[in-house]
N, C-alpha and C positions, 0 to 999 in steps of 0.2 A: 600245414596246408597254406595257412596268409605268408608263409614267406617265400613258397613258390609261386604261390598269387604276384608276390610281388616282385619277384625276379621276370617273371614273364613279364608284366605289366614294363618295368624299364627297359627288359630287352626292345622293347615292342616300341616305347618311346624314345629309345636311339633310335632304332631302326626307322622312326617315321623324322627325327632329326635328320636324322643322316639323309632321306627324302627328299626335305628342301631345301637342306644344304648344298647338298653335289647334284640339285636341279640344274645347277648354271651350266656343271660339264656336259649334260646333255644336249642341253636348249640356247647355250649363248650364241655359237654360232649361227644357228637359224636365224637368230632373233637379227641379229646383227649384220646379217645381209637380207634381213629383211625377207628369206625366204615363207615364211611362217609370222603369222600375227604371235604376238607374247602368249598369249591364251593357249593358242589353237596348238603353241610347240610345247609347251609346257602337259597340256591335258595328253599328246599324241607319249612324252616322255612318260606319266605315270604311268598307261594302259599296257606301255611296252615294256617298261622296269618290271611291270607286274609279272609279264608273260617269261622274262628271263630270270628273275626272282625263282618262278619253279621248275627252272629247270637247274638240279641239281651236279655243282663241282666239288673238286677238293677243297674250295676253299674255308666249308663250313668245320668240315674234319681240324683241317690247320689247325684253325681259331679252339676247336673244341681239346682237343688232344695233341695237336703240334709245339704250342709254343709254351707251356706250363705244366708240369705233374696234376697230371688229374684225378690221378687218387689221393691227394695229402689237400687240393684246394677245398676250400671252404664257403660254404654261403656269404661269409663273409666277403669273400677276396672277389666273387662273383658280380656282387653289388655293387661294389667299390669301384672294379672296373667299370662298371656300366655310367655308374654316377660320373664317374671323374671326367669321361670322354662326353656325355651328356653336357656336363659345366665347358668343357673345351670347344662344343662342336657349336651353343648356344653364344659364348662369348666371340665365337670367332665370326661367327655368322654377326653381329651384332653392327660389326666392327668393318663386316663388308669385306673380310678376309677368307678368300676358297683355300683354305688348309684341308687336310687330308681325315677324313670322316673313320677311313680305316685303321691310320696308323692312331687316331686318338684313341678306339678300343682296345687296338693291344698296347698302347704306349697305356692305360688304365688296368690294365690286367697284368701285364708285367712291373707294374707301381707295385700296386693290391699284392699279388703272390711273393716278391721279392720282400715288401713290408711283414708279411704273414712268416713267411720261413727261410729267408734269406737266399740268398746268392742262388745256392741248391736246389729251388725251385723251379728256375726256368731252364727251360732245354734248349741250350744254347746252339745248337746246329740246326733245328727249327728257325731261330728267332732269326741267326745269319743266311743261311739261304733261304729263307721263305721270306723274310721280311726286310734284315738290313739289304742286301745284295739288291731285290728287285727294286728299293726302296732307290738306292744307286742308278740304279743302270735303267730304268724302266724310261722315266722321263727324258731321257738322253737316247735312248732307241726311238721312242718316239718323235723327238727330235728331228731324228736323223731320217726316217723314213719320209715324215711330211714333207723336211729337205728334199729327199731327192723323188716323192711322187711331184711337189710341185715345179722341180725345173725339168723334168720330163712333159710336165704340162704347160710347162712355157714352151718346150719346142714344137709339142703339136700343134698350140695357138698359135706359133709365128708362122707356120705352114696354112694354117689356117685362120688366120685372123678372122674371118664372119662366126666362128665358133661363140667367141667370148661373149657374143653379147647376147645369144642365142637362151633359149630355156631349158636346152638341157642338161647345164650344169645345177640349174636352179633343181631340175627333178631328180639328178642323181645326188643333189644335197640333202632333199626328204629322206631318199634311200639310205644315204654314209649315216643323216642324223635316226633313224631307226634304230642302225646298228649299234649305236653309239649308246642308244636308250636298254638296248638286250644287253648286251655285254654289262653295263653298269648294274641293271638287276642281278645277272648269273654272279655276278664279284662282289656288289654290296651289300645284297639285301643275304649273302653268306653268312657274315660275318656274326647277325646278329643272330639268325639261327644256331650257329657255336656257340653264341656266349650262353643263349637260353637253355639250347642243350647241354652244357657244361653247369650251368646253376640244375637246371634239373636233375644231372647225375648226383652234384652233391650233395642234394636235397634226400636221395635216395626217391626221387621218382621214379626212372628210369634205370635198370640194372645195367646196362652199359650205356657209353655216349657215345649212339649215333643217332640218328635225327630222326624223333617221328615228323609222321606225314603234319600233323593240325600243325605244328612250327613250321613248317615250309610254307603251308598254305597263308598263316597268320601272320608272319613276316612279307608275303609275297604282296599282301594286302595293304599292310602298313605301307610296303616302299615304294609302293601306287600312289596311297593315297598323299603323303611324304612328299614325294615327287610336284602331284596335281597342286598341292598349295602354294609352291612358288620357292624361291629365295631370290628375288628381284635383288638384293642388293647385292650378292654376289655375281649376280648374271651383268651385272653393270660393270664391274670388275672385268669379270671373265672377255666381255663382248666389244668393251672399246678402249679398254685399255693397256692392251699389248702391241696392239696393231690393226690397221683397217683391214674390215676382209670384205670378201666378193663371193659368190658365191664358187667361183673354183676354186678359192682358199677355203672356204667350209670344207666343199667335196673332200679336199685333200686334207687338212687334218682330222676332221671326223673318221676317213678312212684309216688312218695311221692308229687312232688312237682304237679304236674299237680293233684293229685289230692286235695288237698287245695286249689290253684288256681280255680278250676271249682266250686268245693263248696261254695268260697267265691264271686266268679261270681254270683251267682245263689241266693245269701242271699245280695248282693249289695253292697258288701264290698270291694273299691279299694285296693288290696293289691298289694302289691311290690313282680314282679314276679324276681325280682333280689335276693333280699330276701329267697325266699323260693328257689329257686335255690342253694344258698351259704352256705344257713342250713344245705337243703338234700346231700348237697355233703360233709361236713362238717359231719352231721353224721355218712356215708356211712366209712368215713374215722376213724371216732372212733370207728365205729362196729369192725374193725381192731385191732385198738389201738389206742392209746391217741398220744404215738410218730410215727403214720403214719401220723398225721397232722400239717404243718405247720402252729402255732395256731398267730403267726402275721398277716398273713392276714385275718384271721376272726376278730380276733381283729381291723386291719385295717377298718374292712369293719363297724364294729357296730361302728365307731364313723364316720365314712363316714355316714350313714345312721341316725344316732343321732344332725347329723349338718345340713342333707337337707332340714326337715320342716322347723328352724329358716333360714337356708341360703335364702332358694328360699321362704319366706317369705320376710325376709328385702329386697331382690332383686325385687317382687310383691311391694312391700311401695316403694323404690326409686323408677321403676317404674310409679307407680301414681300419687305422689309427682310431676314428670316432665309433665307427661302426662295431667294432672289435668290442666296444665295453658295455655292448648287448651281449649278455651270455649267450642267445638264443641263436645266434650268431656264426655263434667262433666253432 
């Protein structure tokens, strides 16, 4: 019983890591065209992370049964994941780095499983289309779509020039950033429901792994309240220094990215709402021009993102490695 105690408990405090870590992919833009006080976007982010949180995709399955044999893992390799991405999601946050919340749990579980029994433990047509593939192409769609929502918004404001300064980009920016706060609950606060369901199968609490309801709701909780306590130093990252936005650059990358995030919700696919946040804003900024964007920190961010699966892997395998020489454990 204390080591499903304590498997939940760590699910539970990624899960509120991961909170106010990937706060910023919510709430930087608001902040940042000043539509929303820091507070006022931040608290509007947890209530709605919350409300998307329960509503249930493939993505909690993926994580639980998609990307590792779930009958040979162990309490062990369960823990290991959870710690290792926990140390990755802590340091990187530390450091004022929006790295990928999602890819550090499975880059710590695919450590953990492949430490535990090699090679032959992860299932590798999982790991490539659910996670390297969207890992590819996800921020590069989003990309491309805030590209081309925001030069189609340059031609209706050249047609309409009194538009721009108007308030209704400002109130469909509330609306994109909403969506932006759903879609991030239904995709991240998943992930930790897999991992917990998955320690709870190997614990033998549960007779197969799918999700009870108290883990939906206890995750959905957590990445509210996760969310409501901030990560101010990534939102500073995120909000000024890519590019200047206004608020029909918000409209248009919170649109893009929420909606990739929801569609990949919905097909099972963990993606990195940091990610498609840094694209769409990223794009928003080259619909402009090429020199309205500060291109080191995008730069910065793809090798942040290129290091987290091996990082919060080797951190899952150390990890295990220690954990492993609890018999109570293995």
């Amino acid at each position: 019983m204390e080591i499903v105690v304590l498997i939940v408990l760590l699910g539970l405090f990624f899960d509120y890591t991961n909170g106010f870590h990937d706060a910023a992919n919510v709430v930087s833009t608001v902040i940042a065209t000043r539509v929303l006080a820091p507070v006022s976007a931040i608290v509007m982010a947890g209530v709605l992370n919350f409300i998307g949180a329960t509503q249930i995709s493939g993505v909690a399955q993926t994580i639980a049964t998609g990307l590792v044999d779930a009958t040979h893992a162990t309490q062990a390799v369960v823990l290991s994941a959870v710690v290792g991405a926990i140390f990755w999601n802590i340091l990187t946050w530390y450091c004022g780095i929006p790295s990928s919340s999602s890819y550090a749990l499975i880059g710590g579980l695919l450590g953990a499983a492949w430490t535990h029994q090699g090679i032959s433990s992860i299932l590798w047509d999982g790991v490539i289309g659910k996670v390297l593939l969207p890992m590819v192409f996800s921020p590069l769609i989003g990309f491309l779509i805030a590209f081309l929502i925001m030069k189609l918004l340059y031609v209706y404001l050249h047609y309409h020039p009194g538009a721009h300064g108007k308030a209704i980009f400002r109130h469909l920016q509330i609306g994109s950033a909403c969506f932006v706060a759903l879609a991030h609950g239904l995709n991240d606060a998943q992930k930790s429901m897999g991992i917990i369901t998955l320690g709870l199968f190997t614990t033998g609490y549960i007779a197969t792994p799918e999700i009870p309801l108290w883990v939906i709701f206890a995750c959905a909780i957590t990445m509210g309240l996760g969310t409501a306590s901030g990560g101010f130093r990534i939102i500073k990252t995120m909000a000024f220094s890519i590019t200047k936005i206004e608020p029909v650059q918000g409209f248009a990358a919170e649109t893009s990215a929420s909606f990739i995030i929801l569609l990949a919700s919905f097909l099972g696919m963990p993606v990195s709402s940091t990610q498609m946040i840094a694209g769409s804003i990223t794009g928003v900024g080259t619909a402009k021009s090429r020199s309205a964007v500060t291109w080191k920190t995008p730069q910065k961010l793809v090798v942040a993102w290129m290091l987290t699966l091996p990082g919060a892997a080797s951190l899952g395998a150390l990890a295990y490695l220690l954990l492993a020489q609890i018999p109570a454990l293995v």
